[in-house]
N, C-alpha and C positions, 0 to 999 in steps of 0.2 A: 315731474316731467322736466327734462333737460332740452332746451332748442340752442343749436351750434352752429356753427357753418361746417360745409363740407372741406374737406382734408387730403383728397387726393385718391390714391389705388386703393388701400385700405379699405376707406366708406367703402370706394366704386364692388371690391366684392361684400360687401356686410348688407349694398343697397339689394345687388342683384341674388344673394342667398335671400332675402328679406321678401321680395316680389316671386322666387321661385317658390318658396312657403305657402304666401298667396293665392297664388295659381294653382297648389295644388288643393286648398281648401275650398275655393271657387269654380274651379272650373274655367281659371281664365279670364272670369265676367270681371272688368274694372281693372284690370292688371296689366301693365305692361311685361311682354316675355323681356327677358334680364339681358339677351342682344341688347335690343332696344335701348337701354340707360345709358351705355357709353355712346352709343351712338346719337342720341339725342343730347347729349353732354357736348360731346371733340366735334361731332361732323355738323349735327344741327344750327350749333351754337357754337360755330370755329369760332365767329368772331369776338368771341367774348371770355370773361377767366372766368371761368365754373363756380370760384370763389363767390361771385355777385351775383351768382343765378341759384345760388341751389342754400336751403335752409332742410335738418334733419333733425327729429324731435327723438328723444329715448327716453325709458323707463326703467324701472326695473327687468323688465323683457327683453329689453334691446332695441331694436326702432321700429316706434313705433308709428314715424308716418314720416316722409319724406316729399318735398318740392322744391322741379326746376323751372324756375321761371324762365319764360323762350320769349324775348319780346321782338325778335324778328320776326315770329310766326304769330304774333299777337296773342299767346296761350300760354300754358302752362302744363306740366306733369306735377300733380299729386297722390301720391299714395299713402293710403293709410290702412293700418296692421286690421286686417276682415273682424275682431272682436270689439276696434273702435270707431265704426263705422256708422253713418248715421246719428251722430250726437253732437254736443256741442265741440266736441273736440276737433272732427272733420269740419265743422260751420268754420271755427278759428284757423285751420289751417288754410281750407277755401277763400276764407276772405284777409291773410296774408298774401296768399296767391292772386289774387285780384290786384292789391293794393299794389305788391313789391312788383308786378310785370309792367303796369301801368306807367310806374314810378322810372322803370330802366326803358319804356317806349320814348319817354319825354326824355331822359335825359341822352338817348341816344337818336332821338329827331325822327322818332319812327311814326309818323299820322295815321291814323285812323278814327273812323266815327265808334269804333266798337273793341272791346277784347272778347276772344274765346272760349271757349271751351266743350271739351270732348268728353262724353260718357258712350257707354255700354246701354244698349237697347236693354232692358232688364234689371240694369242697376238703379233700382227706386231709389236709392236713400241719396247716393249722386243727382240725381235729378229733380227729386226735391229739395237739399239742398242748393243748390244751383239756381233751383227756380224762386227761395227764399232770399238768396242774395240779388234779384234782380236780373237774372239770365233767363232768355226768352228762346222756345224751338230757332235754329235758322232756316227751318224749311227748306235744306238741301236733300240733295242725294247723301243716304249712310256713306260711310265707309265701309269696306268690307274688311273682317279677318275671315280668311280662309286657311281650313285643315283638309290634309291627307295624311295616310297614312303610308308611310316610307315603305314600298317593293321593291322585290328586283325586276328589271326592266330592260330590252335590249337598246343599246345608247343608239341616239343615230348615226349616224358617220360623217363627220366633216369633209367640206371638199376638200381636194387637196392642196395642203399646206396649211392647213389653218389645223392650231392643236389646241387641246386643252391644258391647262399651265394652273400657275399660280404666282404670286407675287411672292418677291422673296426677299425685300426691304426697300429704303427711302429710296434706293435706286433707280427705283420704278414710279418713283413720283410723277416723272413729268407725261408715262405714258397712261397711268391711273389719274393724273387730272386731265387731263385730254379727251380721255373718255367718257369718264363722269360728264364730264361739261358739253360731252358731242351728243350724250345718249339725255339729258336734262334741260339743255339750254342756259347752264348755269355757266359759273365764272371763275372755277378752279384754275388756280396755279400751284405751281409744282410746290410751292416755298408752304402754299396754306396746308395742301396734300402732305408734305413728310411730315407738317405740325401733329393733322392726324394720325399718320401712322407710325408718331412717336407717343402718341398719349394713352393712357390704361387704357386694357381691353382691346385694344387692335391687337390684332396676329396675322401681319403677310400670309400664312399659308390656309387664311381662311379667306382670304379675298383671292374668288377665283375666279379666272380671266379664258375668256378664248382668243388666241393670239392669231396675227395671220402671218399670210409671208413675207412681209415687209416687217416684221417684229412689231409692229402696231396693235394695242388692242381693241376688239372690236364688240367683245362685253364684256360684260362684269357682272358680279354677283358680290355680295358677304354673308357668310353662311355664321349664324351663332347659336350657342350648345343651353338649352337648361336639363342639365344630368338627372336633375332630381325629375323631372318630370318627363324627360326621354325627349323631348319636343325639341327639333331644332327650328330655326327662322332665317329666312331669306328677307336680308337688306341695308343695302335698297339692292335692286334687278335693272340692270338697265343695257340700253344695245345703243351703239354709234349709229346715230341716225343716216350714214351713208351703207349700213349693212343689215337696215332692218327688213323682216318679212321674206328670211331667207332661214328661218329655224335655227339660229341661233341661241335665239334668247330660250325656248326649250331644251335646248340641246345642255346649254349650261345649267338648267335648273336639276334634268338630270342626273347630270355630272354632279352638281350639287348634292342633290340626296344623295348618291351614293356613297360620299364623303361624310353626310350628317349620320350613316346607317355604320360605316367604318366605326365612326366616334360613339355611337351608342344608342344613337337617338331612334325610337321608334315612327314620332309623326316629323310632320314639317309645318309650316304656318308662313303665310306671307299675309299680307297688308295690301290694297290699294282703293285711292279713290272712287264712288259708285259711280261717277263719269267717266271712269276710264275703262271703254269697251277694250281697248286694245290691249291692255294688262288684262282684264278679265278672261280674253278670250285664250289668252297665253298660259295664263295659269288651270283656268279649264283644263286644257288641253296636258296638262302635267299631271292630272287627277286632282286637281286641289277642288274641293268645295264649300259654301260659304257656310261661316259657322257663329260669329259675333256681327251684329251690326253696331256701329260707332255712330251716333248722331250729335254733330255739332250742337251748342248755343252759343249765344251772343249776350253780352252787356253795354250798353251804350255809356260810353265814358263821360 
Protein backbone atom coordinates (compact mmCIF):
# COMPACT_ATOMS: atom_id res chain seq x y z
CA UNK A 1 0.00 0.00 0.00
CA UNK A 2 1.34 3.43 -1.27
CA UNK A 3 -0.14 6.64 0.80
CA UNK A 4 0.92 10.20 -1.36
CA UNK A 5 -0.51 13.44 -1.45
CA UNK A 6 -2.67 14.59 -3.96
CA UNK A 7 -1.42 16.08 -7.42
CA UNK A 8 -3.85 18.01 -8.96
CA UNK A 9 -6.50 17.39 -12.22
CA UNK A 10 -5.19 13.97 -12.74
CA UNK A 11 -6.05 12.37 -9.02
CA UNK A 12 -9.10 14.88 -9.17
CA UNK A 13 -10.46 12.38 -12.34
CA UNK A 14 -8.81 8.91 -10.92
CA UNK A 15 -10.69 10.24 -7.35
CA UNK A 16 -14.06 10.81 -9.19
CA UNK A 17 -13.85 7.39 -11.65
CA UNK A 18 -12.90 5.67 -8.15
CA UNK A 19 -16.20 6.88 -6.05
CA UNK A 20 -18.29 6.50 -9.47
CA UNK A 21 -17.08 2.65 -9.22
CA UNK A 22 -18.39 2.83 -5.78
CA UNK A 23 -21.58 3.98 -6.21
CA UNK A 24 -22.29 1.63 -8.61
CA UNK A 25 -21.50 -1.35 -6.32
CA UNK A 26 -23.36 0.35 -3.35
CA UNK A 27 -25.98 1.75 -4.34
CA UNK A 28 -24.69 5.17 -3.36
CA UNK A 29 -24.62 4.16 0.58
CA UNK A 30 -21.20 5.95 1.85
CA UNK A 31 -20.23 7.54 -1.48
CA UNK A 32 -19.87 10.79 -2.27
CA UNK A 33 -21.40 11.53 -6.21
CA UNK A 34 -17.97 12.42 -8.07
CA UNK A 35 -19.55 16.44 -8.51
CA UNK A 36 -19.23 16.44 -5.11
CA UNK A 37 -15.03 16.10 -4.93
CA UNK A 38 -14.09 19.19 -6.63
CA UNK A 39 -16.47 20.85 -5.19
CA UNK A 40 -15.60 19.94 -1.76
CA UNK A 41 -11.91 20.39 -2.77
CA UNK A 42 -11.90 24.43 -4.75
CA UNK A 43 -15.37 25.66 -3.31
CA UNK A 44 -15.45 24.01 0.25
CA UNK A 45 -12.14 24.50 1.14
CA UNK A 46 -11.21 27.70 -1.26
CA UNK A 47 -9.30 28.86 1.54
CA UNK A 48 -6.88 26.42 1.70
CA UNK A 49 -4.24 24.32 -0.99
CA UNK A 50 -5.67 20.90 -1.55
CA UNK A 51 -2.08 19.73 -1.14
CA UNK A 52 -2.54 19.95 3.02
CA UNK A 53 -6.12 18.64 2.91
CA UNK A 54 -6.33 15.61 1.02
CA UNK A 55 -3.94 12.19 1.52
CA UNK A 56 -4.73 8.97 -1.24
CA UNK A 57 -3.73 5.50 -0.48
CA UNK A 58 -3.02 2.82 -3.84
CA UNK A 59 -2.57 -0.68 -4.33
CA UNK A 60 -2.11 -2.77 -6.80
CA UNK A 61 -5.86 -1.96 -7.83
CA UNK A 62 -5.46 1.55 -7.90
CA UNK A 63 -6.93 3.74 -5.02
CA UNK A 64 -7.68 2.35 -2.79
CA UNK A 65 -9.25 4.84 -0.22
CA UNK A 66 -8.91 8.53 -0.36
CA UNK A 67 -9.16 11.80 2.42
CA UNK A 68 -9.97 15.48 2.46
CA UNK A 69 -9.57 16.90 5.42
CA UNK A 70 -12.31 20.16 5.71
CA UNK A 71 -11.21 21.82 9.06
CA UNK A 72 -13.34 24.78 8.28
CA UNK A 73 -16.32 22.65 8.51
CA UNK A 74 -14.75 20.70 11.36
CA UNK A 75 -14.92 17.06 9.20
CA UNK A 76 -13.57 15.37 6.86
CA UNK A 77 -14.32 13.11 3.28
CA UNK A 78 -13.01 9.52 3.47
CA UNK A 79 -13.56 7.03 1.11
CA UNK A 80 -12.57 3.75 0.95
CA UNK A 81 -12.58 1.12 -2.14
CA UNK A 82 -16.43 -1.20 -0.90
CA UNK A 83 -13.83 -4.55 -0.86
CA UNK A 84 -11.65 -2.58 2.09
CA UNK A 85 -14.24 -1.65 4.14
CA UNK A 86 -14.81 -2.22 7.57
CA UNK A 87 -11.18 -3.48 8.74
CA UNK A 88 -8.29 -2.25 10.02
CA UNK A 89 -7.41 -0.48 7.01
CA UNK A 90 -10.65 1.89 7.06
CA UNK A 91 -9.85 2.12 11.24
CA UNK A 92 -6.27 3.74 10.02
CA UNK A 93 -7.57 5.79 7.45
CA UNK A 94 -10.49 7.20 9.99
CA UNK A 95 -8.22 7.82 12.54
CA UNK A 96 -5.58 9.87 10.11
CA UNK A 97 -8.66 11.73 9.40
CA UNK A 98 -9.32 12.50 12.89
CA UNK A 99 -5.70 13.34 13.67
CA UNK A 100 -4.61 15.36 10.42
CA UNK A 101 -8.29 17.71 10.58
CA UNK A 102 -7.75 18.48 14.20
CA UNK A 103 -4.12 19.18 13.57
CA UNK A 104 -5.16 21.96 10.42
CA UNK A 105 -8.21 23.27 13.01
CA UNK A 106 -5.31 24.33 15.53
CA UNK A 107 -3.14 25.46 13.24
CA UNK A 108 -5.54 27.64 11.32
CA UNK A 109 -7.31 28.95 14.87
CA UNK A 110 -10.42 27.09 14.10
CA UNK A 111 -12.24 26.46 17.91
CA UNK A 112 -14.27 23.98 18.66
CA UNK A 113 -15.34 21.55 21.53
CA UNK A 114 -15.80 18.62 18.93
CA UNK A 115 -14.76 17.36 15.15
CA UNK A 116 -17.31 15.54 12.89
CA UNK A 117 -18.30 13.22 11.08
CA UNK A 118 -20.92 12.13 8.47
CA UNK A 119 -22.19 8.52 7.61
CA UNK A 120 -24.92 6.85 5.63
CA UNK A 121 -27.99 5.63 7.74
CA UNK A 122 -27.13 1.91 6.69
CA UNK A 123 -23.44 1.94 6.48
CA UNK A 124 -22.61 -0.33 9.64
CA UNK A 125 -19.04 -0.79 9.26
CA UNK A 126 -18.75 3.34 9.06
CA UNK A 127 -20.59 3.60 12.20
CA UNK A 128 -18.94 1.29 14.09
CA UNK A 129 -15.91 2.21 13.23
CA UNK A 130 -16.53 5.75 14.19
CA UNK A 131 -18.24 4.71 17.22
CA UNK A 132 -14.69 2.62 17.97
CA UNK A 133 -12.60 5.75 17.54
CA UNK A 134 -14.69 7.63 20.13
CA UNK A 135 -17.54 9.47 17.87
CA UNK A 136 -20.69 9.65 19.60
CA UNK A 137 -24.71 9.98 17.53
CA UNK A 138 -25.06 14.10 17.37
CA UNK A 139 -28.74 13.64 17.80
CA UNK A 140 -29.54 16.08 14.89
CA UNK A 141 -31.81 16.02 12.14
CA UNK A 142 -30.32 13.61 8.97
CA UNK A 143 -29.32 15.03 6.11
CA UNK A 144 -31.22 14.29 3.19
CA UNK A 145 -30.01 12.64 -0.30
CA UNK A 146 -32.70 12.83 -2.54
CA UNK A 147 -33.41 11.05 -6.01
CA UNK A 148 -35.61 11.51 -9.04
CA UNK A 149 -35.76 10.39 -12.00
CA UNK A 150 -35.08 12.88 -14.86
CA UNK A 151 -38.63 13.62 -17.29
CA UNK A 152 -39.60 15.65 -19.63
CA UNK A 153 -41.47 18.32 -18.13
CA UNK A 154 -43.33 21.55 -19.38
CA UNK A 155 -40.55 24.49 -18.13
CA UNK A 156 -42.38 27.36 -16.38
CA UNK A 157 -42.06 30.50 -17.90
CA UNK A 158 -40.18 33.39 -16.71
CA UNK A 159 -41.44 36.75 -16.29
CA UNK A 160 -40.43 39.06 -18.44
CA UNK A 161 -36.98 39.59 -18.96
CA UNK A 162 -35.48 37.31 -16.78
CA UNK A 163 -33.78 34.36 -19.00
CA UNK A 164 -32.12 31.23 -18.45
CA UNK A 165 -28.25 31.44 -19.28
CA UNK A 166 -25.16 30.05 -18.15
CA UNK A 167 -21.95 31.25 -17.19
CA UNK A 168 -19.46 31.53 -19.73
CA UNK A 169 -15.94 32.27 -17.69
CA UNK A 170 -14.01 34.29 -14.92
CA UNK A 171 -15.94 37.27 -16.39
CA UNK A 172 -18.69 36.47 -14.57
CA UNK A 173 -17.00 36.22 -11.23
CA UNK A 174 -18.14 39.08 -9.78
CA UNK A 175 -21.85 38.55 -10.71
CA UNK A 176 -21.45 34.57 -9.53
CA UNK A 177 -20.06 35.84 -6.11
CA UNK A 178 -22.77 38.15 -5.64
CA UNK A 179 -25.17 35.72 -5.81
CA UNK A 180 -23.79 32.88 -4.09
CA UNK A 181 -23.21 35.28 -1.26
CA UNK A 182 -26.89 36.97 -1.54
CA UNK A 183 -28.62 33.52 -1.87
CA UNK A 184 -26.03 31.93 1.37
CA UNK A 185 -25.10 34.76 3.64
CA UNK A 186 -21.74 33.98 2.78
CA UNK A 187 -18.55 36.19 1.74
CA UNK A 188 -17.62 35.59 -1.92
CA UNK A 189 -15.47 37.89 -3.77
CA UNK A 190 -15.12 37.94 -7.25
CA UNK A 191 -10.92 37.38 -6.87
CA UNK A 192 -12.07 33.94 -4.49
CA UNK A 193 -14.87 33.14 -7.36
CA UNK A 194 -12.46 33.13 -10.54
CA UNK A 195 -10.03 30.99 -8.07
CA UNK A 196 -12.76 28.53 -8.35
CA UNK A 197 -13.68 28.71 -11.61
CA UNK A 198 -10.15 28.31 -12.56
CA UNK A 199 -9.52 25.06 -10.77
CA UNK A 200 -10.24 21.29 -12.02
CA UNK A 201 -13.57 20.22 -12.57
CA UNK A 202 -15.43 23.52 -12.92
CA UNK A 203 -17.05 24.08 -16.41
CA UNK A 204 -18.94 27.62 -16.76
CA UNK A 205 -21.41 26.00 -18.99
CA UNK A 206 -22.51 23.95 -16.10
CA UNK A 207 -23.09 26.68 -13.63
CA UNK A 208 -26.37 27.63 -14.69
CA UNK A 209 -27.93 30.88 -13.82
CA UNK A 210 -31.27 32.75 -14.24
CA UNK A 211 -30.43 36.19 -15.30
CA UNK A 212 -32.64 39.34 -14.99
CA UNK A 213 -32.96 42.54 -16.63
CA UNK A 214 -30.44 44.39 -15.13
CA UNK A 215 -27.86 41.46 -16.18
CA UNK A 216 -27.82 40.54 -12.46
CA UNK A 217 -28.15 37.12 -11.37
CA UNK A 218 -30.77 35.94 -9.46
CA UNK A 219 -29.98 32.08 -9.18
CA UNK A 220 -27.76 29.65 -9.59
CA UNK A 221 -27.36 26.12 -9.67
CA UNK A 222 -24.23 23.54 -10.63
CA UNK A 223 -25.17 20.70 -12.29
CA UNK A 224 -22.46 17.66 -12.26
CA UNK A 225 -22.35 14.32 -14.52
CA UNK A 226 -21.36 10.57 -13.16
CA UNK A 227 -21.69 8.94 -16.76
CA UNK A 228 -21.03 5.70 -15.46
CA UNK A 229 -24.03 5.67 -13.46
CA UNK A 230 -26.43 8.08 -15.48
CA UNK A 231 -26.91 10.11 -12.24
CA UNK A 232 -26.48 13.82 -12.28
CA UNK A 233 -26.29 16.19 -9.00
CA UNK A 234 -27.28 19.63 -8.22
CA UNK A 235 -24.73 21.91 -6.26
CA UNK A 236 -25.01 23.76 -4.41
CA UNK A 237 -29.00 25.54 -5.52
CA UNK A 238 -29.33 28.77 -4.30
CA UNK A 239 -31.73 31.87 -5.09
CA UNK A 240 -30.81 35.85 -4.10
CA UNK A 241 -32.55 36.18 -1.16
CA UNK A 242 -34.14 39.62 -2.74
CA UNK A 243 -35.88 37.12 -5.45
CA UNK A 244 -36.97 34.38 -3.42
CA UNK A 245 -40.50 32.57 -3.29
CA UNK A 246 -41.23 33.56 -6.80
CA UNK A 247 -40.35 30.07 -8.63
CA UNK A 248 -37.33 30.55 -9.55
CA UNK A 249 -35.30 28.34 -7.69
CA UNK A 250 -37.69 25.42 -9.43
CA UNK A 251 -37.72 26.91 -12.57
CA UNK A 252 -33.75 26.45 -12.61
CA UNK A 253 -33.77 23.08 -11.38
CA UNK A 254 -35.80 22.37 -14.21
CA UNK A 255 -33.93 23.85 -16.57
CA UNK A 256 -31.33 21.91 -14.95
CA UNK A 257 -32.57 18.42 -15.60
CA UNK A 258 -32.97 19.05 -18.77
CA UNK A 259 -29.41 19.83 -19.36
CA UNK A 260 -28.38 16.72 -17.13
CA UNK A 261 -30.99 14.44 -19.59
CA UNK A 262 -29.05 16.34 -22.85
CA UNK A 263 -25.79 15.03 -21.19
CA UNK A 264 -26.91 11.50 -20.56
CA UNK A 265 -27.96 11.32 -17.30
CA UNK A 266 -30.94 9.46 -16.34
CA UNK A 267 -31.68 10.47 -12.44
CA UNK A 268 -30.69 13.64 -10.58
CA UNK A 269 -29.78 13.74 -6.83
CA UNK A 270 -29.43 16.89 -4.61
CA UNK A 271 -28.48 17.17 -0.82
CA UNK A 272 -29.88 19.39 1.97
CA UNK A 273 -29.91 19.86 5.49
CA UNK A 274 -33.14 17.89 7.56
CA UNK A 275 -33.80 21.58 8.98
CA UNK A 276 -34.21 22.89 5.84
CA UNK A 277 -38.05 23.00 5.18
CA UNK A 278 -37.55 25.55 2.50
CA UNK A 279 -34.90 23.41 0.28
CA UNK A 280 -37.16 20.37 1.12
CA UNK A 281 -40.16 21.89 0.02
CA UNK A 282 -38.41 23.09 -3.35
CA UNK A 283 -37.04 20.03 -4.14
CA UNK A 284 -40.29 18.19 -3.53
CA UNK A 285 -41.95 20.05 -5.67
CA UNK A 286 -39.16 19.18 -8.66
CA UNK A 287 -40.21 15.41 -8.08
CA UNK A 288 -37.10 14.72 -5.99
CA UNK A 289 -37.66 12.23 -3.15
CA UNK A 290 -35.63 11.13 -0.05
CA UNK A 291 -33.45 8.23 -0.53
CA UNK A 292 -30.05 8.24 1.82
CA UNK A 293 -30.26 9.57 5.15
CA UNK A 294 -26.75 11.12 6.49
CA UNK A 295 -26.38 11.18 10.36
CA UNK A 296 -23.77 13.27 11.73
CA UNK A 297 -21.37 12.18 14.87
CA UNK A 298 -19.17 13.95 16.98
CA UNK A 299 -15.71 13.60 18.92
CA UNK A 300 -14.85 15.59 21.57
CA UNK A 301 -11.31 16.98 20.99
Amino acid sequence: MIQRTYTGEADLKRLQDFNAVAIAATDHCGYLHPGDIPHHIYNGNKHYDPVDLMTIWEDDHGVAAWLLADPGHKSFDAQVRPDLRGGAFEWDVLQLATERTIVLMQQHSIDSEYIYAETFRGDNARRDLLTGLGYESDDGQPCLLNKTKIKAVEMPPLPPGFAFTSATGIEDAARLAEVHSASFGSNWTPALYRKVMASPGYAPERELVICGPDGAYVAFTIIWFDHLNRTGSFEPVGTHKNYRRRGFGRALMLYGMQQMAAAGMAFATVAHFGDNEAARGLYQACGFKPWHLLDDYKKRI
